[in-house]
C-alpha positions as CSV (number, residue, x, y, z in Angstrom):
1,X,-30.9,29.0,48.2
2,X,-28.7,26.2,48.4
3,X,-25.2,25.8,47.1
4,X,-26.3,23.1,44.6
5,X,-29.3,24.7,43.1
6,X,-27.0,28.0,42.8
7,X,-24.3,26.0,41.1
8,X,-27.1,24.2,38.5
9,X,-28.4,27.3,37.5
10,X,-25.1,28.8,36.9
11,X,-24.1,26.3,34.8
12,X,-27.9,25.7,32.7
13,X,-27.5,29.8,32.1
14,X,-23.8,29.7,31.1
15,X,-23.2,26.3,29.6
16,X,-22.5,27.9,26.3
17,X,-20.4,30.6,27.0
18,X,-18.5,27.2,28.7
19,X,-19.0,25.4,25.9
20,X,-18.0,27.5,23.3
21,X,-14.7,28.7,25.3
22,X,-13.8,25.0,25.4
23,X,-14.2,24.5,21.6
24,X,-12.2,27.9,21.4
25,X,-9.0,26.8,23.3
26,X,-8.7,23.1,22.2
27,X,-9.2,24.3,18.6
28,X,-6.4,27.1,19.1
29,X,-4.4,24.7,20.9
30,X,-4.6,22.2,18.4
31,X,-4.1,24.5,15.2
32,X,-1.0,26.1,16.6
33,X,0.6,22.7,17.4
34,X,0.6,22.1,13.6
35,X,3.3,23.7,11.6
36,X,2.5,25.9,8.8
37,X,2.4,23.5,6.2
38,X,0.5,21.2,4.3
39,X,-0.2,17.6,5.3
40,X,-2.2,15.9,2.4
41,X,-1.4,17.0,-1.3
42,X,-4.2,17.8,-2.8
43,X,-3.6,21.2,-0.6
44,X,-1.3,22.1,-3.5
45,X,-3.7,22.5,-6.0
46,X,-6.2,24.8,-3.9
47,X,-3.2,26.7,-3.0
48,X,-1.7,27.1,-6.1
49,X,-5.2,28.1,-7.8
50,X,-5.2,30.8,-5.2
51,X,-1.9,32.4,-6.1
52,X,-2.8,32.4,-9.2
53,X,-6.0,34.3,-8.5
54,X,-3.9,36.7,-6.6
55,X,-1.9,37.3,-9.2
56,X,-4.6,37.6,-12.0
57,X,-4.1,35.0,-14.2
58,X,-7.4,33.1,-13.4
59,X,-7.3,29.5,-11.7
60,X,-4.1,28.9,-13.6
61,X,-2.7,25.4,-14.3
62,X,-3.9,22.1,-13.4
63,X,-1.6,19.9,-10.8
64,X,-4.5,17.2,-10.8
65,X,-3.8,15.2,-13.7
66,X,-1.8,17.6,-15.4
67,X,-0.8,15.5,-18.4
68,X,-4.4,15.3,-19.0
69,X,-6.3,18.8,-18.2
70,X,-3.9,21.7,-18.7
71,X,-6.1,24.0,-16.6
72,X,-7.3,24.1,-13.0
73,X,-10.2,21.2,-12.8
74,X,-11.5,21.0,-9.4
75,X,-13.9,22.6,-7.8
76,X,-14.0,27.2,-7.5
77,X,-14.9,27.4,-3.5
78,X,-11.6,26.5,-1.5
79,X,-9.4,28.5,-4.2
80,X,-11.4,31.7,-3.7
81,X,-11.6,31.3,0.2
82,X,-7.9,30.9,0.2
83,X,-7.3,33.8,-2.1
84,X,-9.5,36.2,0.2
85,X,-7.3,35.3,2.8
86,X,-4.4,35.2,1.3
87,X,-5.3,39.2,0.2
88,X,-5.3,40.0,3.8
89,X,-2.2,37.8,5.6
90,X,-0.1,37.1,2.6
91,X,0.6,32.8,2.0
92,X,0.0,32.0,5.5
93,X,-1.6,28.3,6.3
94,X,-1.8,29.4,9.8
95,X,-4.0,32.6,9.2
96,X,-6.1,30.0,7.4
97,X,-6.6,27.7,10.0
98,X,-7.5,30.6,12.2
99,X,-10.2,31.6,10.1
100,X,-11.3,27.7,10.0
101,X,-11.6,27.8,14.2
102,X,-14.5,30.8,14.0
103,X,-15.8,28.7,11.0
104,X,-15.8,25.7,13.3
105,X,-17.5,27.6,16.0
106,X,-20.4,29.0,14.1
107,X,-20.6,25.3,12.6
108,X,-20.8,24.3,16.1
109,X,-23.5,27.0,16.6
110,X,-26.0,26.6,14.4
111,X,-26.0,22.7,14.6
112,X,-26.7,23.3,18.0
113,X,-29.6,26.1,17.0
114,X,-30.7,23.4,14.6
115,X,-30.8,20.4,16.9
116,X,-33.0,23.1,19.4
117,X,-36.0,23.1,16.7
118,X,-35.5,19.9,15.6
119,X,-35.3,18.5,19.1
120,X,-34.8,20.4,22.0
121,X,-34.3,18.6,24.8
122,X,-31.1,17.0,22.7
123,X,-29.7,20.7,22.4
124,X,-27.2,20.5,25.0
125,X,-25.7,17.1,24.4
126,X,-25.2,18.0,20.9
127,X,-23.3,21.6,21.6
128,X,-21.2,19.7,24.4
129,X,-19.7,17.1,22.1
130,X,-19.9,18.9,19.0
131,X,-17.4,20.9,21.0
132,X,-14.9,18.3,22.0
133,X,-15.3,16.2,18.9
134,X,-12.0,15.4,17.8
135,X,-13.1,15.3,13.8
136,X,-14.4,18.5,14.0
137,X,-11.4,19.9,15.8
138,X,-9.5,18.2,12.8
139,X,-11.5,20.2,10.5
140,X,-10.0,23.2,11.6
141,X,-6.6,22.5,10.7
142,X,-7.2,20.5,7.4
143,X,-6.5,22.9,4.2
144,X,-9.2,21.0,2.2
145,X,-12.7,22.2,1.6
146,X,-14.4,20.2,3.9
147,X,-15.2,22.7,6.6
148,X,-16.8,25.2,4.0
149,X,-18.8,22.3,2.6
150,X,-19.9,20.9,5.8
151,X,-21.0,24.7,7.5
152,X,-23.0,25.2,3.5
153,X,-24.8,21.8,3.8
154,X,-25.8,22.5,7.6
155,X,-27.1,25.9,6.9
156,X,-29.2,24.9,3.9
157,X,-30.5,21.9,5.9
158,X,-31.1,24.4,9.0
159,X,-33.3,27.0,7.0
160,X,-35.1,24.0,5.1
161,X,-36.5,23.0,8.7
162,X,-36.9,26.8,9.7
163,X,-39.2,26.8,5.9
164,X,-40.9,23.6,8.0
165,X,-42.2,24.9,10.5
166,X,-43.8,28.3,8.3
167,X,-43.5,27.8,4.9
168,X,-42.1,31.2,4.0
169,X,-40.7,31.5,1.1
170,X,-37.4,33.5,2.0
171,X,-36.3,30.2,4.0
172,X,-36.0,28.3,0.7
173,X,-34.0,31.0,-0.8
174,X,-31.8,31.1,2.0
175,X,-31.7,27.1,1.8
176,X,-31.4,27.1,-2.2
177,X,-28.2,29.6,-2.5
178,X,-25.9,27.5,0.5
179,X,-27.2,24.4,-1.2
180,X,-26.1,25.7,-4.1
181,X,-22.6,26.5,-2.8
182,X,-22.2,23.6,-1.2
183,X,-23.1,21.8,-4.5
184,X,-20.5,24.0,-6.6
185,X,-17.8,23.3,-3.2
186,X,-18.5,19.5,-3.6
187,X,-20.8,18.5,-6.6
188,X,-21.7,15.0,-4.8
189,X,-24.5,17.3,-2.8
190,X,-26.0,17.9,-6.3
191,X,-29.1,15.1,-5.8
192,X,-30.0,16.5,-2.5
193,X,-31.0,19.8,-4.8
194,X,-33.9,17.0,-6.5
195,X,-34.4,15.2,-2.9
196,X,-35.3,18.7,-1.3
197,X,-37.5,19.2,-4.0
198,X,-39.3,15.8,-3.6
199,X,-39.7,16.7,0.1
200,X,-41.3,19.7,-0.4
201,X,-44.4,17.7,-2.6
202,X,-44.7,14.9,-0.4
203,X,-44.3,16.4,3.2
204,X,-45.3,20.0,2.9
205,X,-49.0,20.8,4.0
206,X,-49.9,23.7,1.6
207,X,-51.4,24.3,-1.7
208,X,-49.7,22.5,-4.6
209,X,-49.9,25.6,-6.4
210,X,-47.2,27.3,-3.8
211,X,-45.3,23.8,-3.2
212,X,-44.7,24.0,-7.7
213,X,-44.0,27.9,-6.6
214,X,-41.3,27.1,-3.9
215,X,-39.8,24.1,-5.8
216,X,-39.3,26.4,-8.6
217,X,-38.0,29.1,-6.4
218,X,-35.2,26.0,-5.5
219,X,-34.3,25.0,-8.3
220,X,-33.8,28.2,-9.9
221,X,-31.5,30.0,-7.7
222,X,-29.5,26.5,-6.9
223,X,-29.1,26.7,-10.6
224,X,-28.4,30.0,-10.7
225,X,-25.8,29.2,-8.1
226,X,-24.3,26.2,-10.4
227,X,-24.4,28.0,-14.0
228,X,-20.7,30.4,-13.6
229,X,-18.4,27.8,-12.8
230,X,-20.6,25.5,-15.2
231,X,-19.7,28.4,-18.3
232,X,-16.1,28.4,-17.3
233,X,-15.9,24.6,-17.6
234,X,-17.9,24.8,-20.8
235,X,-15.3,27.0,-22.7
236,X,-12.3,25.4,-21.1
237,X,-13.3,22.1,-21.3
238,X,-16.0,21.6,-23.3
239,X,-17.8,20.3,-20.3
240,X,-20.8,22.1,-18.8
241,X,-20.3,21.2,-15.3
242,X,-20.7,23.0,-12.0
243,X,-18.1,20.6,-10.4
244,X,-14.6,19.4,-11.0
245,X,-13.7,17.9,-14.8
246,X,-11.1,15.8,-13.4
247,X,-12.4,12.8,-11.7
248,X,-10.3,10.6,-10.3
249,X,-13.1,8.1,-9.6
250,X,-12.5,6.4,-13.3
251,X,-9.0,5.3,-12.3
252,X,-11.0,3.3,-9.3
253,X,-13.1,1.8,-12.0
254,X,-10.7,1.2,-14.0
255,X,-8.7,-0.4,-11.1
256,X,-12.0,-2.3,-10.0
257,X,-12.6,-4.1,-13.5
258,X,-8.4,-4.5,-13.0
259,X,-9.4,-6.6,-9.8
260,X,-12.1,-8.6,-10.9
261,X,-10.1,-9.6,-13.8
262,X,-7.3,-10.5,-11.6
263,X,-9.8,-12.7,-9.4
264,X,-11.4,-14.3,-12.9
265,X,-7.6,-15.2,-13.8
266,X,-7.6,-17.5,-10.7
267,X,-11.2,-18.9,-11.6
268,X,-10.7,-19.9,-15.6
269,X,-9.0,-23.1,-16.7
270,X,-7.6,-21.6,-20.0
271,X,-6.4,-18.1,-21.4
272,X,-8.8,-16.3,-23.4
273,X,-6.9,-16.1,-26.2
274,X,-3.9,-17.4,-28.7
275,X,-1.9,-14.6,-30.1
276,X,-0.3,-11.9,-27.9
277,X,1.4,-8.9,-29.7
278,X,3.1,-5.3,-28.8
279,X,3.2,-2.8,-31.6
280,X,6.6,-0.4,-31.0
281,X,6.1,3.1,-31.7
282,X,9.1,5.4,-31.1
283,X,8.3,8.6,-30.1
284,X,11.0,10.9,-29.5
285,X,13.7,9.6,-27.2
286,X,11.2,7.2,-26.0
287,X,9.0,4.5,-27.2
288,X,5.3,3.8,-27.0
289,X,3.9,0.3,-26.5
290,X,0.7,-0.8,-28.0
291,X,-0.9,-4.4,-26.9
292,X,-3.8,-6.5,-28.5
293,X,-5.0,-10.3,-27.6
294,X,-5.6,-12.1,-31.1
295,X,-6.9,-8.8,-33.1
296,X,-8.7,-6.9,-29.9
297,X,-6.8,-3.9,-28.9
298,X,-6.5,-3.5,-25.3
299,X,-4.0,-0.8,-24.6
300,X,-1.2,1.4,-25.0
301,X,1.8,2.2,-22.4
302,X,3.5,5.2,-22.4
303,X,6.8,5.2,-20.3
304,X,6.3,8.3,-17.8
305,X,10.4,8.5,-18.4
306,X,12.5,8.5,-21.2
307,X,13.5,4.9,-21.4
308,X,16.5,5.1,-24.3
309,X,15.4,1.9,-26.7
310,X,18.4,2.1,-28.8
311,X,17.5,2.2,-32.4
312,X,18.9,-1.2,-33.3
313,X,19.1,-4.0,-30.3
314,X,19.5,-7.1,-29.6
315,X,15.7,-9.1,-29.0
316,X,14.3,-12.2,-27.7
317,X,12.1,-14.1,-25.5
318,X,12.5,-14.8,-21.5
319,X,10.2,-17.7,-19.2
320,X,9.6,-17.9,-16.2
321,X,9.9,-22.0,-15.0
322,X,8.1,-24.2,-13.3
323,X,5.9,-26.6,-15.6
324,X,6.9,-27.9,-18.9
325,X,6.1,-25.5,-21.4
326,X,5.5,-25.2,-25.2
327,X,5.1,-22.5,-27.6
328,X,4.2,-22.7,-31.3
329,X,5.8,-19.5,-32.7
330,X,7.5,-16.7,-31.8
331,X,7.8,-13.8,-34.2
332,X,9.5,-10.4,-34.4
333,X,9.2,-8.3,-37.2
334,X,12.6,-6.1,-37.7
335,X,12.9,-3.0,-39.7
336,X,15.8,-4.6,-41.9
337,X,15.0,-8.3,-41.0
338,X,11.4,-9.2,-42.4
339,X,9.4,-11.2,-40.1
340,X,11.7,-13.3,-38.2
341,X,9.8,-16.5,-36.4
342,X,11.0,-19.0,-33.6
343,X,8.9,-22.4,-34.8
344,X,7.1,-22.9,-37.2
345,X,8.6,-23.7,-41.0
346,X,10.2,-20.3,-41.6
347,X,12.0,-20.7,-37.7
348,X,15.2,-19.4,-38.0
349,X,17.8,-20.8,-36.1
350,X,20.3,-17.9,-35.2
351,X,19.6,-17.5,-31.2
352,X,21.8,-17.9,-28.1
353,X,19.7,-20.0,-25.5
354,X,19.9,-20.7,-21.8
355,X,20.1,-24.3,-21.7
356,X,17.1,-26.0,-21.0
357,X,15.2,-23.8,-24.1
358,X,15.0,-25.9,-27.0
359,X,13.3,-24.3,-30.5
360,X,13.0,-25.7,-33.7
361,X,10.6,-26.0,-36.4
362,X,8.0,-27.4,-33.8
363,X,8.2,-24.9,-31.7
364,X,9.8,-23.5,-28.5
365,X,9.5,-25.2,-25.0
366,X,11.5,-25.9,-21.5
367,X,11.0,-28.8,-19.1
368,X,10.5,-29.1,-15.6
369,X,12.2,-25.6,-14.2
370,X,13.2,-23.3,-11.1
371,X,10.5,-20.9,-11.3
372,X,12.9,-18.3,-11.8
373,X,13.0,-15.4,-15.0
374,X,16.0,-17.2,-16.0
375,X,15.4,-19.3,-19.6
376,X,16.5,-16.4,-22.6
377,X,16.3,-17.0,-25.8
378,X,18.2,-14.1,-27.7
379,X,19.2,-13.1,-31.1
380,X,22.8,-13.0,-32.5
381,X,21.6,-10.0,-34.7
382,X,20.3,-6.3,-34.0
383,X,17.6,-4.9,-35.4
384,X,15.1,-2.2,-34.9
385,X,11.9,-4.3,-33.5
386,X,8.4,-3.0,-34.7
387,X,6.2,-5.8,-33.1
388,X,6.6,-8.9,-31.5
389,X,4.0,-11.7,-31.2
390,X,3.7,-14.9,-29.3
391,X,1.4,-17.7,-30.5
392,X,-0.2,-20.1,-27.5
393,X,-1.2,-23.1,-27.6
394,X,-4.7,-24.5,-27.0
395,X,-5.4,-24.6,-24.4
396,X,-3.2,-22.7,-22.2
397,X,-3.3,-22.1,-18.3
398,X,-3.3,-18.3,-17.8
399,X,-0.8,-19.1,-15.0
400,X,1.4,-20.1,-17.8
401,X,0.6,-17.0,-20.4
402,X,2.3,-14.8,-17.2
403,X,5.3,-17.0,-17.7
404,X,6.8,-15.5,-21.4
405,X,8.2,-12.2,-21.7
406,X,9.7,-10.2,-24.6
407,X,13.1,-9.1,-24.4
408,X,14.3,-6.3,-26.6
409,X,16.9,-3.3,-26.8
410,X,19.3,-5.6,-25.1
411,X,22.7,-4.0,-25.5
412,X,24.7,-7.1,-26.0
413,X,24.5,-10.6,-27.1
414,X,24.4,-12.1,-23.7
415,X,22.2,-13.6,-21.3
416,X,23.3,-11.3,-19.0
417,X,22.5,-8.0,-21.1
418,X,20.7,-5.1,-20.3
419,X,17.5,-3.7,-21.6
420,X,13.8,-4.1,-21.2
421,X,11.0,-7.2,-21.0
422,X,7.3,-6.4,-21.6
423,X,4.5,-8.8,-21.0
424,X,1.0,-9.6,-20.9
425,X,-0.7,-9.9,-17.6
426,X,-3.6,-13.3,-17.6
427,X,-6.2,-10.3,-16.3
428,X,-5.3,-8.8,-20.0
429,X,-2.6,-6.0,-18.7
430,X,0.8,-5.2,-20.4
431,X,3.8,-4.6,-17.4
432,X,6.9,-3.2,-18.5
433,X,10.4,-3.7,-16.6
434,X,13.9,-3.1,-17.0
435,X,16.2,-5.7,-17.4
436,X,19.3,-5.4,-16.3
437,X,22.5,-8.2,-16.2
438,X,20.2,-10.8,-17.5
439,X,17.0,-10.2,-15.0
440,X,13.6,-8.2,-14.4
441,X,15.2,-5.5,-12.2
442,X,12.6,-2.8,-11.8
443,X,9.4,-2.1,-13.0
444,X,9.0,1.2,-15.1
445,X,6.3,4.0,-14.4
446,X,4.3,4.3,-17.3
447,X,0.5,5.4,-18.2
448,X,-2.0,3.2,-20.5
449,X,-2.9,5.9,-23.0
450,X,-5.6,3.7,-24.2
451,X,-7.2,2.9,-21.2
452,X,-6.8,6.9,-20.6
453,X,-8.7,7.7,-23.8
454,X,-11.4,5.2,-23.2
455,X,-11.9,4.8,-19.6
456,X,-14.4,3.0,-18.0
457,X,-17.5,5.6,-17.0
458,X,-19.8,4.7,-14.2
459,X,-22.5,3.6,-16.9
460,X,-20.6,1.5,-18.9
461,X,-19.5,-0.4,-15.4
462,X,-22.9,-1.2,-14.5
463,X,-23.8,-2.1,-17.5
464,X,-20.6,-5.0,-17.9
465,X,-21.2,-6.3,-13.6
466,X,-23.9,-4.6,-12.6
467,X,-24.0,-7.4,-10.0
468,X,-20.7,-7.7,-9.3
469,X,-20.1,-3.7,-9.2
470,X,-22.9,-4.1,-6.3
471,X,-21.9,-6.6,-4.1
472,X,-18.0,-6.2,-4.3
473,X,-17.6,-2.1,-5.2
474,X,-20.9,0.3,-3.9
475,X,-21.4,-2.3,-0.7
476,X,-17.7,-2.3,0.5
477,X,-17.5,1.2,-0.2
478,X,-20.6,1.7,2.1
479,X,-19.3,-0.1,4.9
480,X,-15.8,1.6,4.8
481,X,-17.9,4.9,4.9
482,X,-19.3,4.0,8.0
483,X,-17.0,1.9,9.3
484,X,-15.2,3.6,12.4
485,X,-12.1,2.3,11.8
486,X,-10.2,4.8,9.1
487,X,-8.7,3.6,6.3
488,X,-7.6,4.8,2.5
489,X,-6.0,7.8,4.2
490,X,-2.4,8.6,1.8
491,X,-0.1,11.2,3.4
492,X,3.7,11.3,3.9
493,X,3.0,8.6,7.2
494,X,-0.1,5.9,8.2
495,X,-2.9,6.5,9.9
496,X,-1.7,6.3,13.8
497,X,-3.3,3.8,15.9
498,X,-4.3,6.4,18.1
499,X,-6.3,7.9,15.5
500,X,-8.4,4.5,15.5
501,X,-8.9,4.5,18.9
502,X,-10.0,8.2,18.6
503,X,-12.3,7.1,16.4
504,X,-13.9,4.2,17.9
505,X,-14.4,6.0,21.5
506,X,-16.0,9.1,19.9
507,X,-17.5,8.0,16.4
508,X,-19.2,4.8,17.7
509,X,-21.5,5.9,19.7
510,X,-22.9,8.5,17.5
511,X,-23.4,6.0,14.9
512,X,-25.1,3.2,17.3
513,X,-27.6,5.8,19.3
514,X,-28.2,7.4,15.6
515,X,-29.6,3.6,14.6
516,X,-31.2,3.8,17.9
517,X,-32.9,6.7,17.0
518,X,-35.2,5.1,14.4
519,X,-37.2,3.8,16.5
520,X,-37.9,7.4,18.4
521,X,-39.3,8.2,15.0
522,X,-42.7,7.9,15.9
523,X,-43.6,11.8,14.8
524,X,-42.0,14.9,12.6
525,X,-40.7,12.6,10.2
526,X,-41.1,15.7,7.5
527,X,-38.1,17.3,10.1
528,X,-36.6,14.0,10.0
529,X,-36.2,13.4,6.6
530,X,-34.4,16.7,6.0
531,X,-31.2,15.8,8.2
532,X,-31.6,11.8,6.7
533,X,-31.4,13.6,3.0
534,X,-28.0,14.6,3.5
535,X,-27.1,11.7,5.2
536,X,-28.1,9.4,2.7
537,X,-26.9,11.3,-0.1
538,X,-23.0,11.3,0.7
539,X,-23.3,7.8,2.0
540,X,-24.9,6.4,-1.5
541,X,-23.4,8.4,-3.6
542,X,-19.6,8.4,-2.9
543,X,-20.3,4.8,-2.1
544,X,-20.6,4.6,-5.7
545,X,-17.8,6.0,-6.8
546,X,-14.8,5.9,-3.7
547,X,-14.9,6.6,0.1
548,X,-12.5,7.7,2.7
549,X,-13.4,8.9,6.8
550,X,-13.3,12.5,5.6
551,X,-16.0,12.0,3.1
552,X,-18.2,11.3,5.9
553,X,-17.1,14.5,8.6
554,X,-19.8,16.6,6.8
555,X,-23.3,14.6,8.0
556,X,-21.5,13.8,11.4
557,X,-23.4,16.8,12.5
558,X,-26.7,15.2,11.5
559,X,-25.4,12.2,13.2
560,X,-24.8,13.5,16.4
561,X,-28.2,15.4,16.6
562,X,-30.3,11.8,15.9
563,X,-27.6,10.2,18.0
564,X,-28.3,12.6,20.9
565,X,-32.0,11.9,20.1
566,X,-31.7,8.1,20.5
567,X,-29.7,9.1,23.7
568,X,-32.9,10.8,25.5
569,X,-35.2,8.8,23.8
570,X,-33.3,6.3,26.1
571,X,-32.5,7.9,29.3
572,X,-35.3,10.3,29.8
573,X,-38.1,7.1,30.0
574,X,-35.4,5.5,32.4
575,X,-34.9,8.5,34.5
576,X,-38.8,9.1,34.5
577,X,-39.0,5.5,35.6
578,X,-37.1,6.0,38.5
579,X,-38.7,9.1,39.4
580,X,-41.7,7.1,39.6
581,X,-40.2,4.2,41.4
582,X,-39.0,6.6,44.6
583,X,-42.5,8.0,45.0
């Protein structure tokens, strides 16, 4: 026996004890070079939820949107794997990421058991770079519940394709209850539950009475699966869902109808509208800020901090300059004062002005000016302000409506004074700032309660652009999902370049041989399907709503198996050529 055929069977009988120690010692590596702490936020929650559990008092309070849900909201799975852990090690993010290293492993494992019945001859490639792949290396040290939701998806996924190949009805138990806690780790998985279900009808080759038998079988213990947490949200919230309450996706749609409004600004020759007013509500040390274009009421800011209105302040108007401008009335309506009105027949004429502001009866306007926030009109007289209204003329450039700004709790009768401007946005949002020795100095945190109480929901979205929501939301989204350049990541630094180039050298090709693959597809497209349900599942659906590279880790798996399947597909008819070719 030659040296060479001694070495190559060495290696085809031990390439996965090889494999495995490699995936073993970068993992270990990697997870000890981290220090034991947490590197993206939302860590906090999970981790707080779990010390809570520990200590008995249930999932405990909400650090997601805490102003708004009072109780833990997100999802049950990464709080309860943290607490069993936490039972055993004490707080210790480093026992955690240990644990996540043999979860990585068996991840590693069964994809590679799965790519063996799906496609054997792919079996290898897939365990090698499975092994080295930096993403799922990353995995291991990322407190989030991405791991336990990728290792739930693959197992339901790998005992659907063992229920292929005999139609037992224990494989779609087994699939049903990790599909099921997949679904309650991350509800997104929720339509693959239906998609499953579909499969079974269209590809199985059995009686229908056993495919309505085994469908039933699925849904019933995936429900079973979704209906505790579903309870617990029922009585806390009043929301009977098997996933988190909180969703953070209608501040995206909020932001996206924000956006499209923004670009309409640009696109519209005149401002929708001819009377902008702000209702002043004090509440406590603070003051509450409602807005509304002619009667429609668009909103309310809430300063996030106490921002000390005095009770009786000095109040007027600021532009911006550039074009001549012209206003019909001003008004103010003052606890002790009445309505008090800049133009009109009832102006009233006790102001201090910058100098190139001229008001009267007709009106208030300035010429030609620096486009500075630098023209005031103020009053000589303090009062507690209730609302404040501008009048516009027709037409008016919405370029110009972002021009005029109220002024009010000024603490002086001076154009330098200090105090606060609030105005209305062309794309039909209120900003509010502080104003300090005469200009905008610096914006104020605040929350639009209104937009809060009434957010825009998926439905409503598509039913206002459904085109638009299309072609400039769902199809970006889609792209950034696949795309292997990451993006949208927030943490305490950016992304580093190297990370990008990490991506690109390892992520592209899986991608490019998995569209290759496609057209290897000539047969088991029942076996398929079941790795392309996932797939386009996650891809769709969080296109929908928001994407990030971390949303896609948990099909890379699925990836790399058609990937590695496009990749003999293509070199085994080359090799076979040359084999040919030499005899």
């Amino acid at each position: 026996m030659t040296l060479r055929t001694t070495v190559s069977r060495f290696l085809k009988s031990h390439y996965i004890g090889i494999a495995f120690g490699i995936a073993l010692l970068i993992r270990l590596g990697y997870v000890f070079a981290l220090e034991d702490r947490w590197y993206y936020f939302d860590t906090v929650h999970y981790d707080t939820a779990a010390k809570s559990l520990l200590q008995g008092d249930g999932f405990g309070k909400s650090l997601h949107f805490h102003h708004t849900y009072k109780q833990y909201c997100l999802e049950p799975v990464y709080p309860l794997f943290l607490a069993a852990i936490y039972s055993v090690t004490g707080q210790s993010f480093l026992a955690v990421r240990i644990v996540q290293i043999f979860i990585s492993l068996l991840y590693v494992w069964i994809l590679f058991l799965l790519c063996k019945k799906v496609h054997p001859p792919s079996a290898p490639i897939v365990l090698i770079y499975a092994a080295i792949y930096p993403f799922f290396i990353y995995l291991t040290g990322l407190l989030y519940p991405t791991l336990l939701f990728s290792l739930f998806i693959l197992l339901a996924i790998y005992f659907f394709v063992k229920y292929n190949q005999s139609y037992k009805l224990i494989w779609v138990v087994f699939g049903a209850v990790f599909l099921g806690m997949a679904t309650v780790t991350r509800l997104v998985v929720l339509p693959s539950i239906f998609f499953i279900g579909l499969w079974i009808i269209v590809f199985t080759h059995q009686s229908w009475l056993r495919r309505i038998l085994h469908i039933a079988c699925l849904f019933a213990i995936s429900g079973l699966m979704l209906i505790p947490w579903s309870l617990r949200n029922g009585q806390v919230y009043g929301k009977f869902t098997p996933g988190r309450v909180c969703l953070s996706e209608t501040r995206h749609f909020d932001h996206f109808v924000a956006v499209l409004r923004y670009k309409d600004y640009y696109k519209v020759e005149s401002f929708p509208g001819r009377r902008v007013r702000f209702d002043l509500e004090p509440v406590g040390q603070s003051m509450l800020f409602h807005y509304f274009l002619d009667e429609t009421y668009l909103g309310t800011l809430q300063p996030v901090e106490d921002i000390s209105i005095p009770p009786r302040g000095y109040f007027g108007l600021i532009i911006k300059g550039g074009n001549p401008l012209y206003l019909p009335m001003a008004t103010f309506e003052g606890a002790d004062s009445g309505t008090i009105a800049l133009g009109g027949v009832t102006s009233i004429r006790e102001f201090v002005r910058s100098p190139k502001i001229e008001y009267g009866l007709e009106g208030i306007s300035i010429p030609v000016a620096e486009e500075k926030w630098e023209h005031k009109i103020i009053s000589t007289w303090t009062d507690s302000i209730t609302n404040m209204e501008i009048f516009l003329p027709d037409p008016v450039s919405p370029h110009d409506v972002h021009r005029i700004a109220f002024l009010v709790g000024l603490d002086s009768l001076s154009l330098k004074a200090n105090g606060y401007m609030i105005w209305m946005h062309p794309w039909l949002e209120a900003d509010l700032w502080r104003f300090q020795g005469g200009v905008p100095e610096k914006d104020i945190k605040f929350r639009d309660i209104g937009r809060l109480e009434n957010p825009m929901t998926l439905s409503r979205l598509i039913v206002k652009e459904p085109v638009r929501f299309f072609t400039h939301h769902v199809f970006v989204e889609f792209i950034n999902f696949w795309s292997p350049v990451i993006s949208k990541i927030k943490t305490d630094s950016n992304v580093s370049p190297y990370m990008n180039v990490v991506s690109i050298i390892f992520y592209t090709p899986i991608l490019l041989l998995f569209l290759l693959c496609f057209v290897m597809m000539r047969k088991q497209w029942s076996v398929y399907l079941l790795l392309l349900i996932p797939i386009g599942n996650l891809s769709l659906f969080y296109s929908i709503f928001f994407t990030q590279m971390r949303y896609r880790l948990p099909i890379d798996g699925f990836l790399m198996i058609l990937g590695a399947m496009g990749l003999t597909g293509l070199v085994i008819p080359f090799l076979r050529g040359l084999c040919v070719g030499k005899k």
